[in-house]
Every structure is written in structure tokens, then in C-alpha cells.
FIDREN-548495 format. One record per residue: residue in three letters; x, y, z of N, C-alpha, C in turn. Coordinates in steps of 0.2 Angstrom, whole numbers, plus 2048, in hexadecimal, padded with zeros to 3 digits. Example, Ala and Ser with C-alpha at 12.3 -4.5 7.8 and 13.67 -1.06 7.14 Angstrom:
// FIDREN-548495
+-----+------+------+------+-------+-------+-------+------+------+------+
|   r | n_c1 | n_c2 | n_c3 | ca_c1 | ca_c2 | ca_c3 | c_c1 | c_c2 | c_c3 |
+-----+------+------+------+-------+-------+-------+------+------+------+
| Ala |  842 |  7E4 |  827 |   83E |   7EA |   827 |  842 |  7F0 |  827 |
| Ser |  840 |  7F5 |  823 |   844 |   7FB |   824 |  840 |  800 |  827 |
+-----+------+------+------+-------+-------+-------+------+------+------+
// end
This chain:
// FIDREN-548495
+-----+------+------+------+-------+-------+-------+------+------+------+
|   r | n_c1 | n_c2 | n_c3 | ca_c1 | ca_c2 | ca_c3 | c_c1 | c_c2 | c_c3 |
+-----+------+------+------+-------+-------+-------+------+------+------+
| Unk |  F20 |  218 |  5D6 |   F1C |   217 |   5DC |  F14 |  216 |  5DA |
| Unk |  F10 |  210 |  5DC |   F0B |   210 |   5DB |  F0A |  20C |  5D4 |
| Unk |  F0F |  209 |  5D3 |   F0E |   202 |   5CD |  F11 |  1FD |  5CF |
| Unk |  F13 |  1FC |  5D6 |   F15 |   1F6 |   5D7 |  F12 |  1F0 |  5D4 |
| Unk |  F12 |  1EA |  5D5 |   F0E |   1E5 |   5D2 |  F0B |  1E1 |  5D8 |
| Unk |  F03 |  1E1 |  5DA |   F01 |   1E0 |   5E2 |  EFF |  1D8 |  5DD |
| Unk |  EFE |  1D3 |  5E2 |   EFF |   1CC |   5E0 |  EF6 |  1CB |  5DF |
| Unk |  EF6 |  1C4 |  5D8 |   EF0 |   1C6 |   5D7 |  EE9 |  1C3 |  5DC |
| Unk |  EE3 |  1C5 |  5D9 |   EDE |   1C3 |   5DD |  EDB |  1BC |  5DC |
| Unk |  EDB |  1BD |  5D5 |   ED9 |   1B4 |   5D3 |  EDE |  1B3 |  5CD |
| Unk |  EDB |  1AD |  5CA |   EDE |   1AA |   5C5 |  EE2 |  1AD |  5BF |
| Unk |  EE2 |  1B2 |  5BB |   EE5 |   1B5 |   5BA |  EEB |  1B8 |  5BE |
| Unk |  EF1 |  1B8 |  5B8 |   EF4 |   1BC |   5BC |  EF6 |  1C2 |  5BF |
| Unk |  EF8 |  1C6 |  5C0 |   EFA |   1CE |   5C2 |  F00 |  1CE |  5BC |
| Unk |  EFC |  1D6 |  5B9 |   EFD |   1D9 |   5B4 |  F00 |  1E1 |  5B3 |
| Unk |  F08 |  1DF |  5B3 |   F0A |   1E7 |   5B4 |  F0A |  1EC |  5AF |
| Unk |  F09 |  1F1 |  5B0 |   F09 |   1F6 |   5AA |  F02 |  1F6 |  5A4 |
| Unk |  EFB |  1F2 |  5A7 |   EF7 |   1EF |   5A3 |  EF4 |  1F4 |  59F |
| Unk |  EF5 |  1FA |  5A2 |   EF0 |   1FF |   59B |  EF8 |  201 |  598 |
| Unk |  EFD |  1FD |  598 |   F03 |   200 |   593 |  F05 |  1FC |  58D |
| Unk |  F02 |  1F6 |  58D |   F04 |   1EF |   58B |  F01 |  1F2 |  583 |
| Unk |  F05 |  1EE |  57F |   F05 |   1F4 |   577 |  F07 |  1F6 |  575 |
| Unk |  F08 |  1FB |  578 |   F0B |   204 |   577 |  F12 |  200 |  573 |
| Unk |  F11 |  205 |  56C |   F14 |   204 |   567 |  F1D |  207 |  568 |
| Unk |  F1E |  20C |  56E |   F26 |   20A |   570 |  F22 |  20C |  579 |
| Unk |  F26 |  209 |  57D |   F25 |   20A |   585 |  F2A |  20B |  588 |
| Unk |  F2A |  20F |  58B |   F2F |   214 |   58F |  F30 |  213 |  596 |
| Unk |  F36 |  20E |  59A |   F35 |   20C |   5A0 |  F3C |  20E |  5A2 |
| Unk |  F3E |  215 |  5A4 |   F45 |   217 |   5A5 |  F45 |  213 |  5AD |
| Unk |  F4D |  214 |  5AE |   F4D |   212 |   5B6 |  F4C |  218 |  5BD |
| Unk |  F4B |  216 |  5C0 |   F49 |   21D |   5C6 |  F51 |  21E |  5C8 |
| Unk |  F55 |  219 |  5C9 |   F5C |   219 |   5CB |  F61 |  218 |  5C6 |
| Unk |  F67 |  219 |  5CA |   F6C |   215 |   5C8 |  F6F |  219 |  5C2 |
| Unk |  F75 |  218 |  5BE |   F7B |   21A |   5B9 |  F76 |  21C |  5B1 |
| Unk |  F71 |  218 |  5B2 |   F6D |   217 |   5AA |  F66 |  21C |  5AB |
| Unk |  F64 |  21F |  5B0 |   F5E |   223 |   5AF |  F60 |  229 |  5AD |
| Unk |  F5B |  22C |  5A9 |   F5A |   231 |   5A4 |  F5B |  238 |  5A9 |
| Unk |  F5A |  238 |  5AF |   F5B |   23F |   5B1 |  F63 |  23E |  5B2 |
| Unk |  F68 |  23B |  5B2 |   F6E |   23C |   5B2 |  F73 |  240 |  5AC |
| Unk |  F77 |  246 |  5AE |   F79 |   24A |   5AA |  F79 |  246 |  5A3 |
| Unk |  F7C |  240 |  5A4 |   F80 |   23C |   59D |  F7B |  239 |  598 |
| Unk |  F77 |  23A |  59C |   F71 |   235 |   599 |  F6C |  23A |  595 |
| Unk |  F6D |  240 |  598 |   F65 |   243 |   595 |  F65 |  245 |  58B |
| Unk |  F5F |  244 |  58C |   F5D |   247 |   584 |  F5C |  240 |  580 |
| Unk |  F5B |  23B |  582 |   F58 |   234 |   580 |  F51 |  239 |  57A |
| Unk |  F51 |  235 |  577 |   F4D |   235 |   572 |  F48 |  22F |  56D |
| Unk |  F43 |  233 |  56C |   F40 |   22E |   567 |  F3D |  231 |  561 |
| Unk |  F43 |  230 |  55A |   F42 |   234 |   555 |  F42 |  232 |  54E |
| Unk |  F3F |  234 |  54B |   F3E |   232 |   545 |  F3B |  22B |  540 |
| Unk |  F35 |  229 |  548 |   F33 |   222 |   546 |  F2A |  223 |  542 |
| Unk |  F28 |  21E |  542 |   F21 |   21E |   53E |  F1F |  219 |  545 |
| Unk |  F18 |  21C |  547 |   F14 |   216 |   54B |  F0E |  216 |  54C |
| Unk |  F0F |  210 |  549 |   F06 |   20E |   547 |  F03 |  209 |  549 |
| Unk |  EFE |  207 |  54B |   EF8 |   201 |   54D |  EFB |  1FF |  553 |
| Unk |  EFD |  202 |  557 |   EFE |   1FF |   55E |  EF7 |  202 |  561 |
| Unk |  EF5 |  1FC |  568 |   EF2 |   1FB |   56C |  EF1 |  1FB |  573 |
| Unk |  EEC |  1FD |  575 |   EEB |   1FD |   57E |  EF1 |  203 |  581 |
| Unk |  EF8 |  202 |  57E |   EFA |   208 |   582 |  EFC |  20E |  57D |
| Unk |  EFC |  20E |  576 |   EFA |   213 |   572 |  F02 |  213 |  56F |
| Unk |  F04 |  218 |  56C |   F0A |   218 |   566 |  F0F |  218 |  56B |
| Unk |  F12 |  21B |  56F |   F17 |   21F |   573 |  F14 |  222 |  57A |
| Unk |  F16 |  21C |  57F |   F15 |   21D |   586 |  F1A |  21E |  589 |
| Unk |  F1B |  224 |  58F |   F20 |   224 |   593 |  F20 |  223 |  598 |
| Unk |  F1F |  21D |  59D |   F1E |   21C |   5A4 |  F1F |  222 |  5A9 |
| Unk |  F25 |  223 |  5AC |   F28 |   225 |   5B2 |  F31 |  227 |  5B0 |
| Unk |  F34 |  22C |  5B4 |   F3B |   22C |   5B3 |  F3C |  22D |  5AD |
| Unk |  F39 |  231 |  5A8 |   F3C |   231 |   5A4 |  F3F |  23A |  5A1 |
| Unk |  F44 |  23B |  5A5 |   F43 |   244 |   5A5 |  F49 |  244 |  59C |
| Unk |  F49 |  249 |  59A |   F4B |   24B |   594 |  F4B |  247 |  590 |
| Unk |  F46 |  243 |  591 |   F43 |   241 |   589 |  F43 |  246 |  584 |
| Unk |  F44 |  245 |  57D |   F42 |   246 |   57A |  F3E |  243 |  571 |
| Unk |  F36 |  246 |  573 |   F33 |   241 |   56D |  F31 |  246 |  568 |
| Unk |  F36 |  244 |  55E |   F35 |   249 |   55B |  F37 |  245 |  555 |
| Unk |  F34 |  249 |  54F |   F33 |   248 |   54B |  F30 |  240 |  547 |
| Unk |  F2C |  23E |  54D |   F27 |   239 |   54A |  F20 |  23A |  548 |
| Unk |  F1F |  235 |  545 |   F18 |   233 |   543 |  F14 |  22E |  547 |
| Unk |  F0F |  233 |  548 |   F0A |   22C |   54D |  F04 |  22B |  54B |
| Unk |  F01 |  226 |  548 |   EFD |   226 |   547 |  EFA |  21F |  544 |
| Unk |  EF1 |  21E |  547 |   EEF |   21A |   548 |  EEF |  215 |  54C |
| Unk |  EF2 |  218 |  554 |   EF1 |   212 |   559 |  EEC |  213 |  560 |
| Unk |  EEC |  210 |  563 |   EE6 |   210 |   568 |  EE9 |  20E |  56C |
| Unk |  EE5 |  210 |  573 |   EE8 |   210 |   579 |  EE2 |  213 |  57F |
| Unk |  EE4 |  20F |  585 |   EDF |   20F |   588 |  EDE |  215 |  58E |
| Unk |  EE3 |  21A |  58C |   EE4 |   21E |   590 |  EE6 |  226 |  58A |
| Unk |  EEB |  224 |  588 |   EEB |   229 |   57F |  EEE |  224 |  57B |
| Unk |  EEC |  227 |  575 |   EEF |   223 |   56E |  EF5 |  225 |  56A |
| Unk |  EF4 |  22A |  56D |   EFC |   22B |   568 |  F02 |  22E |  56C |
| Unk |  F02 |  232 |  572 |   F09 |   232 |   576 |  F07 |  235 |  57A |
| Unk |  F09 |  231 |  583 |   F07 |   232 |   58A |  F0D |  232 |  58A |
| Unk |  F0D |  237 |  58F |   F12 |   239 |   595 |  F11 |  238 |  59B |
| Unk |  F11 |  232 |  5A2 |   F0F |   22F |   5A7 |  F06 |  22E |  5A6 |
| Unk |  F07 |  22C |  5AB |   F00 |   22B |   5AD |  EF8 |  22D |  5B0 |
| Unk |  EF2 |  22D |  5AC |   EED |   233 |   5AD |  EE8 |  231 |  5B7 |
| Unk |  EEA |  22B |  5B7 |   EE7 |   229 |   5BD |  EED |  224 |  5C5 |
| Unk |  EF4 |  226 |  5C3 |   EF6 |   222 |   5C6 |  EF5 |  224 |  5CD |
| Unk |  EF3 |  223 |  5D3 |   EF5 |   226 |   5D9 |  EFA |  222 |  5DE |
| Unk |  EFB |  225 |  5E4 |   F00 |   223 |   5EA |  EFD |  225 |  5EF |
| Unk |  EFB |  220 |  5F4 |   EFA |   220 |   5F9 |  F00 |  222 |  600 |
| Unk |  EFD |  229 |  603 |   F04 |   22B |   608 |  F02 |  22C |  60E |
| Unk |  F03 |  22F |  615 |   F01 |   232 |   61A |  EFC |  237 |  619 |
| Unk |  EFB |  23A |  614 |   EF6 |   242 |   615 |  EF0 |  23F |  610 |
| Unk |  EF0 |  237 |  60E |   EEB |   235 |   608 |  EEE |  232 |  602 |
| Unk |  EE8 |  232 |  5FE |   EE8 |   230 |   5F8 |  EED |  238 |  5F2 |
| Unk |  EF1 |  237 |  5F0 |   EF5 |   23C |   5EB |  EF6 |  23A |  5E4 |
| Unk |  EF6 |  23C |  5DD |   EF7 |   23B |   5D7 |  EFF |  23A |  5D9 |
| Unk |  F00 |  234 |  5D3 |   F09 |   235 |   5D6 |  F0E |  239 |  5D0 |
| Unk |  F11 |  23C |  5D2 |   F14 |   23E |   5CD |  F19 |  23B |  5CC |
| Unk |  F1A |  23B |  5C4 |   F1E |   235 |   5BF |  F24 |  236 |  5BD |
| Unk |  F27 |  23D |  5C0 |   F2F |   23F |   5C0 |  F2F |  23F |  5B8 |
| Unk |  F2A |  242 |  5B5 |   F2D |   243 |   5AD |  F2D |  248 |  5AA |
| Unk |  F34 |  24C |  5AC |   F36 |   253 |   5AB |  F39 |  255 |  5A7 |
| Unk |  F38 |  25B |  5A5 |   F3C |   25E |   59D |  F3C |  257 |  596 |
| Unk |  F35 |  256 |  597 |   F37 |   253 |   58F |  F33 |  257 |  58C |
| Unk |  F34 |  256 |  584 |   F33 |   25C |   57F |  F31 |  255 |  57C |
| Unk |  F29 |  258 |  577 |   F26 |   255 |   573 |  F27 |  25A |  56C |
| Unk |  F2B |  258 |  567 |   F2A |   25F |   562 |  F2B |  25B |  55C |
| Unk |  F27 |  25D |  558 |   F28 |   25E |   54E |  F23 |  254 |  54E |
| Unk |  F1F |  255 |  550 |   F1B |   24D |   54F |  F15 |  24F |  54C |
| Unk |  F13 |  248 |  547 |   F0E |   246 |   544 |  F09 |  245 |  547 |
| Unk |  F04 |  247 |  54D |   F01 |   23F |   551 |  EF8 |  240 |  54F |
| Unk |  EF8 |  23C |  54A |   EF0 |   23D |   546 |  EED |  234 |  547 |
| Unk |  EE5 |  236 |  547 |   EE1 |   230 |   548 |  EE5 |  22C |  54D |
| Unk |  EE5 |  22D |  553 |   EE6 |   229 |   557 |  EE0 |  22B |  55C |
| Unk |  EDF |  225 |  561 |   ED8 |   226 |   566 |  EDA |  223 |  56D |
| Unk |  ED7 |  225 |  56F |   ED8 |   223 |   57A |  ED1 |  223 |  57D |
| Unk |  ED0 |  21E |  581 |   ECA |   21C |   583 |  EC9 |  221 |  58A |
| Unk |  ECF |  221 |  58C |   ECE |   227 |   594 |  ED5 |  22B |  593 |
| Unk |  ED2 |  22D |  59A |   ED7 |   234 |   59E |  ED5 |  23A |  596 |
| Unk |  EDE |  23E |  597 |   EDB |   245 |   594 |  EDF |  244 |  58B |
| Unk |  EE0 |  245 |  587 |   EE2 |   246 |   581 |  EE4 |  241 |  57B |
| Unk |  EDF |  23F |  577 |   EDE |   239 |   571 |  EE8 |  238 |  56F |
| Unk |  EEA |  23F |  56E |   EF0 |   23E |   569 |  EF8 |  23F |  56E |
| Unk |  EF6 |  243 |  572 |   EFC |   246 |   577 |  EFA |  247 |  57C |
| Unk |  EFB |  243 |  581 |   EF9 |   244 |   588 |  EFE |  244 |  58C |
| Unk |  EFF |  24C |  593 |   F05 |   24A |   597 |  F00 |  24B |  59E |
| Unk |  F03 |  247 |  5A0 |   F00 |   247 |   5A7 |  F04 |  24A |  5AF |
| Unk |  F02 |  247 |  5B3 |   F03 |   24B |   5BA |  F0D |  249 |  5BA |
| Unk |  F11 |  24E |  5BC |   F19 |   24B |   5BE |  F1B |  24C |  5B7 |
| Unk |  F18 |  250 |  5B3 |   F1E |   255 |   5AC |  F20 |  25B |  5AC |
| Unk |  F23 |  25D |  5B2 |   F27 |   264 |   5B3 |  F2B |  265 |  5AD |
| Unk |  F29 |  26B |  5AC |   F2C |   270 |   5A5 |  F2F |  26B |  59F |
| Unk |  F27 |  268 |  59C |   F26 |   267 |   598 |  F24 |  26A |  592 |
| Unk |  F26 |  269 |  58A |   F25 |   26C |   585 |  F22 |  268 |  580 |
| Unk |  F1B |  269 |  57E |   F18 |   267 |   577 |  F18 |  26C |  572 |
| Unk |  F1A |  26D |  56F |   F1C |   272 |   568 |  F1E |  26F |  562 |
| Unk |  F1B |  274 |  55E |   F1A |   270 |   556 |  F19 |  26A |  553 |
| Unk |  F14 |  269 |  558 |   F12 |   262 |   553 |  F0C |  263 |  552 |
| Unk |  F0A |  25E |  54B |   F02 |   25D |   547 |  F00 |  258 |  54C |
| Unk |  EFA |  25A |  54F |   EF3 |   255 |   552 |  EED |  256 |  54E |
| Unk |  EEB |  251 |  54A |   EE6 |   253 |   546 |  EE3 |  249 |  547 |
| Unk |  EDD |  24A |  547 |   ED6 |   245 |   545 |  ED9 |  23E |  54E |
| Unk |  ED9 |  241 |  552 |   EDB |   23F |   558 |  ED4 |  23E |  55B |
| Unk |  ED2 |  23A |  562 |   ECD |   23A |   564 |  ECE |  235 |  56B |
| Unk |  EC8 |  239 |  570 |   EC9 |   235 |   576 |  EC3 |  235 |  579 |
| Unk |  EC4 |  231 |  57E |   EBD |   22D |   582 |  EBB |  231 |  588 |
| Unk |  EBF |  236 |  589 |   EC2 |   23A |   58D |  EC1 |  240 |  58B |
| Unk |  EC4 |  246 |  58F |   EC6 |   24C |   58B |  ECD |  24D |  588 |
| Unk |  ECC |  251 |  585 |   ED0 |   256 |   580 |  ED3 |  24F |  579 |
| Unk |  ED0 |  252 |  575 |   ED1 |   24B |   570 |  ED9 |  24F |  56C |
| Unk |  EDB |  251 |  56B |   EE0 |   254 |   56A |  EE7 |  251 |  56F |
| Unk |  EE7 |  257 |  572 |   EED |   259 |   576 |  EEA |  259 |  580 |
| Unk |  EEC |  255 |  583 |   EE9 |   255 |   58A |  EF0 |  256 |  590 |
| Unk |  EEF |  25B |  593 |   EF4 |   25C |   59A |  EEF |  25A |  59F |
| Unk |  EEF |  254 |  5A3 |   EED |   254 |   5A8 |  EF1 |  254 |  5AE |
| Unk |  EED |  255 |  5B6 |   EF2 |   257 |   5BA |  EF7 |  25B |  5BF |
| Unk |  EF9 |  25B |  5C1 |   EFF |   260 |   5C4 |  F05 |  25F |  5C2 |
| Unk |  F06 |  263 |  5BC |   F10 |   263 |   5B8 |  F0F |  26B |  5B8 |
| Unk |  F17 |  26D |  5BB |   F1A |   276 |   5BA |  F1B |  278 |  5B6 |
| Unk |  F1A |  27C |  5B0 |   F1E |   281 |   5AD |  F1D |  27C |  5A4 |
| Unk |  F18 |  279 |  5A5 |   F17 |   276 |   5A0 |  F16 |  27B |  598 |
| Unk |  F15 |  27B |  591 |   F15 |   27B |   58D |  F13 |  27A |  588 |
| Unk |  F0C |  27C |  583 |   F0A |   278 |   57E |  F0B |  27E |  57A |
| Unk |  F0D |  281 |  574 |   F10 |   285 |   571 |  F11 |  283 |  56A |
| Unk |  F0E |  287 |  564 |   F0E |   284 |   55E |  F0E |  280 |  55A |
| Unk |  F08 |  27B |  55B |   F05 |   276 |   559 |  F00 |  278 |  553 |
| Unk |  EFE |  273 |  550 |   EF8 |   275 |   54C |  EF2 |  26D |  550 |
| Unk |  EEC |  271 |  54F |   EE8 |   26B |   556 |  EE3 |  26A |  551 |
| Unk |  EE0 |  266 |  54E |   EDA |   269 |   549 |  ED7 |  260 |  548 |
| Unk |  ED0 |  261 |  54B |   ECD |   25B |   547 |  ECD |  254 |  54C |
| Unk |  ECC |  257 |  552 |   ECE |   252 |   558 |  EC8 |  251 |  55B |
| Unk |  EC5 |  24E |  55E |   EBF |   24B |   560 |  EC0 |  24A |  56A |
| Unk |  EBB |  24B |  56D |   EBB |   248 |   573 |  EB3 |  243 |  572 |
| Unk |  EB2 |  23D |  573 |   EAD |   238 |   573 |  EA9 |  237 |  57B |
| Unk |  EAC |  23A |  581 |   EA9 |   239 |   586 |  EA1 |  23A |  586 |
| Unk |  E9E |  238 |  588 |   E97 |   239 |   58A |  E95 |  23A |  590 |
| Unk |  E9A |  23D |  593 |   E98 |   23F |   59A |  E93 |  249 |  59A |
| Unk |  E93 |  24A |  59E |   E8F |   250 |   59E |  E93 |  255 |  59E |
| Unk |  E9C |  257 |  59F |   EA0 |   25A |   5A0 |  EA5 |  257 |  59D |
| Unk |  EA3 |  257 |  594 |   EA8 |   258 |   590 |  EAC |  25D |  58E |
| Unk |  EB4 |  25E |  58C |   EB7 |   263 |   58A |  EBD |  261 |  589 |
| Unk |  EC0 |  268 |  582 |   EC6 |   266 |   582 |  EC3 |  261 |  57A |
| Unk |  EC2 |  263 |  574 |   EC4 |   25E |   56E |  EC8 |  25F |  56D |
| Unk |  EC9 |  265 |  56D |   ED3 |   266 |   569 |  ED9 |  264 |  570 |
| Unk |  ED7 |  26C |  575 |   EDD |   26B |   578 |  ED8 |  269 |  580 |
| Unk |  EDD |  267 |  585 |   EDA |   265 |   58C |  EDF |  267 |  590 |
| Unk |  EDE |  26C |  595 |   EE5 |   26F |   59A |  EE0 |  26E |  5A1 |
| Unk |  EE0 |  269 |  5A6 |   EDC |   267 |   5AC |  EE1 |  265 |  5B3 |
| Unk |  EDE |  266 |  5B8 |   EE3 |   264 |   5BD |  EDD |  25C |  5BE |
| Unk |  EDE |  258 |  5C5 |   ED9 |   253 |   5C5 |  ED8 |  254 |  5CB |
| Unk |  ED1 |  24F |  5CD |   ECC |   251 |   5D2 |  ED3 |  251 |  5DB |
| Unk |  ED1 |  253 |  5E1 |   ED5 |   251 |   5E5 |  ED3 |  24B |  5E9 |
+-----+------+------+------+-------+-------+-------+------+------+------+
// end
């Protein structure tokens, strides 16, 4: 919800998924039906054992929406960029949904994934919260553990490691964080290494 595709205003055209376009693998499970990830049969999808490098605009390893028991592990990420984080997001840092009570962040239904045993160094994000690993709002009893974050950097905060939003019962657990930068120039920077924030209401 909240990514439909609205019809464009001029000449150009309407562009789905525009801060995702890049991302060195992209993750678009289905909400329904036989084949989505939160199905008993389906769970524990993974992405392991790869190298990923020099991807653009949406950063190494993007996970949209729907995608519960992921799991991302034993890769290497590094050297890509992205316009939100560079090296592995878990939904998104700004999408909202418009409802009866207002404007609300939407939660991206991406539950129980485990992020564990990754490389994710020199990678950078222009915004939202985390240069190398970013989870956002809609990651209920999420785990980031054991992985190297080193020489990470963002436009934003927490050049490391960033939980932005409202996710339950989340975890970030024996990592080594070291050597990560946040580049914002606003007045209320934080968060080089790690960044753990809810977002404004």
C-alpha cells in the first residue's frame, strides 16, 4: 500500500519503485496467493553466499514489502550506493498511507527476517537512517547479528547500522560496527556507528 503507480504529470513517465531501480538483487515477494513467503511452505527464502558490488540508486540488497522469513546471510556487500541505504534495506524509510485517522508510516509486512554472518563495508546512502543496514518501519521480530559493518556512510543517520520506525521485538546483537560515518549537515546528527529512532508523527 502506498506504491501504487499514480499516472504521470508530464512528459515523462511514471516511475515505479524509483528509489529502487539498481539495487544489486530486489526483492518483490507477492502479498497473496500460493507463492508468498509468509506461507508455511514457502518460508526461509534466502540470499546466500553472493558478492555484491557497484550497484546504484537502490543499494546492494533491497527488500520491498512481504517479505517475512527472509533470510540474508553469509554475503559480501560491498561498494554500492543507494539512495536510501547502500548496502541492505529492509522496506522503506519514508513510505506513508493515507487512511481515516490521517497520514500513517505503512508498515511493509517484513517479518522474522534474520540478517546474519555478512560482509557489508564501503557502501553509502544519501537519506533515511543506515549507510550499510537499514530496517525500517513493518520488521516485526527482526534479527541483525553477526555481521562485519565497517567503512559504511550516510547522508542521513547512523552510517552503520539504522532501525528506523515502528518494528516489535526487533534485534541487533553481535555485530562488530566500526569505521562508519554519518555525512548529514543538519544540526541534529547521530548515530555513526549504530542509529535505533522511531519517525516524526
Amino acid at each position: 500500500p502506498g506504491q501504487e503507480i499514480a499516472a504521470a504529470a508530464g512528459p515523462e513517465p511514471a516511475i515505479p519503485l524509483e528509489s529502487e531501480e539498481g539495487a544489486g538483487i530486489l526483492v518483490l515477494p507477492k502479498a497473496t496467493g500460493s507463492t508468498r513467503f509468509a506461507l508455511n511452505a514457502n518460508r526461509g527464502s534466502r540470499i546466500d553466499g553472493f558478492t555484491i558490488t557497484g550497484a546504484d540508486t537502490g543499494g546492494g540488497i533491497t527488500v520491498n514489502a512481504y517479505a517475512d522469513y527472509l533470510r540474508i546471510g553469509n554475503n559480501r556487500i560491498m561498494s554500492n550506493s543507494g539512495f536510501f541505504c547502500g548496502g541492505i534495506r529492509v522496506g522503506h524509510p519514508e513510505l506513508t498511507n493515507e487512511q481515516g485517522n490521517g497520514l500513517t508510516y505503512q508498515d511493509a509486512f517484513n517479518d522474522n527476517i534474520v540478517i546474519h554472518h555478512n560482509h557489508v563495508m564501503n557502501n553509502g546512502g544519501l537519506n533515511g537512517a543506515g549507510g550499510g543496514i537499514s530496517v525500517c518501519t513493518g520488521s516485526d521480530n527482526y534479527e541483525v547479528t553477526q555481521n562485519y559493518v565497517s567503512g559504511n556512510f550516510s547522508g542521513g543517520n547512523g552510517g552503520g547500522i539504522g532501525h528506523l520506525g515502528y518494528s516489535n521485538n526487533g534485534e541487533i546483537s553481535y555485530n562488530k560496527i566500526i569505521f562508519n560515518d554519518s555525512f548529514s549537515q543538519g544540526t541534529t546528527v547521530h548515530g555513526g556507528g549504530l542509529y535505533i529512532a522511531g519517525q516524526a508523527a
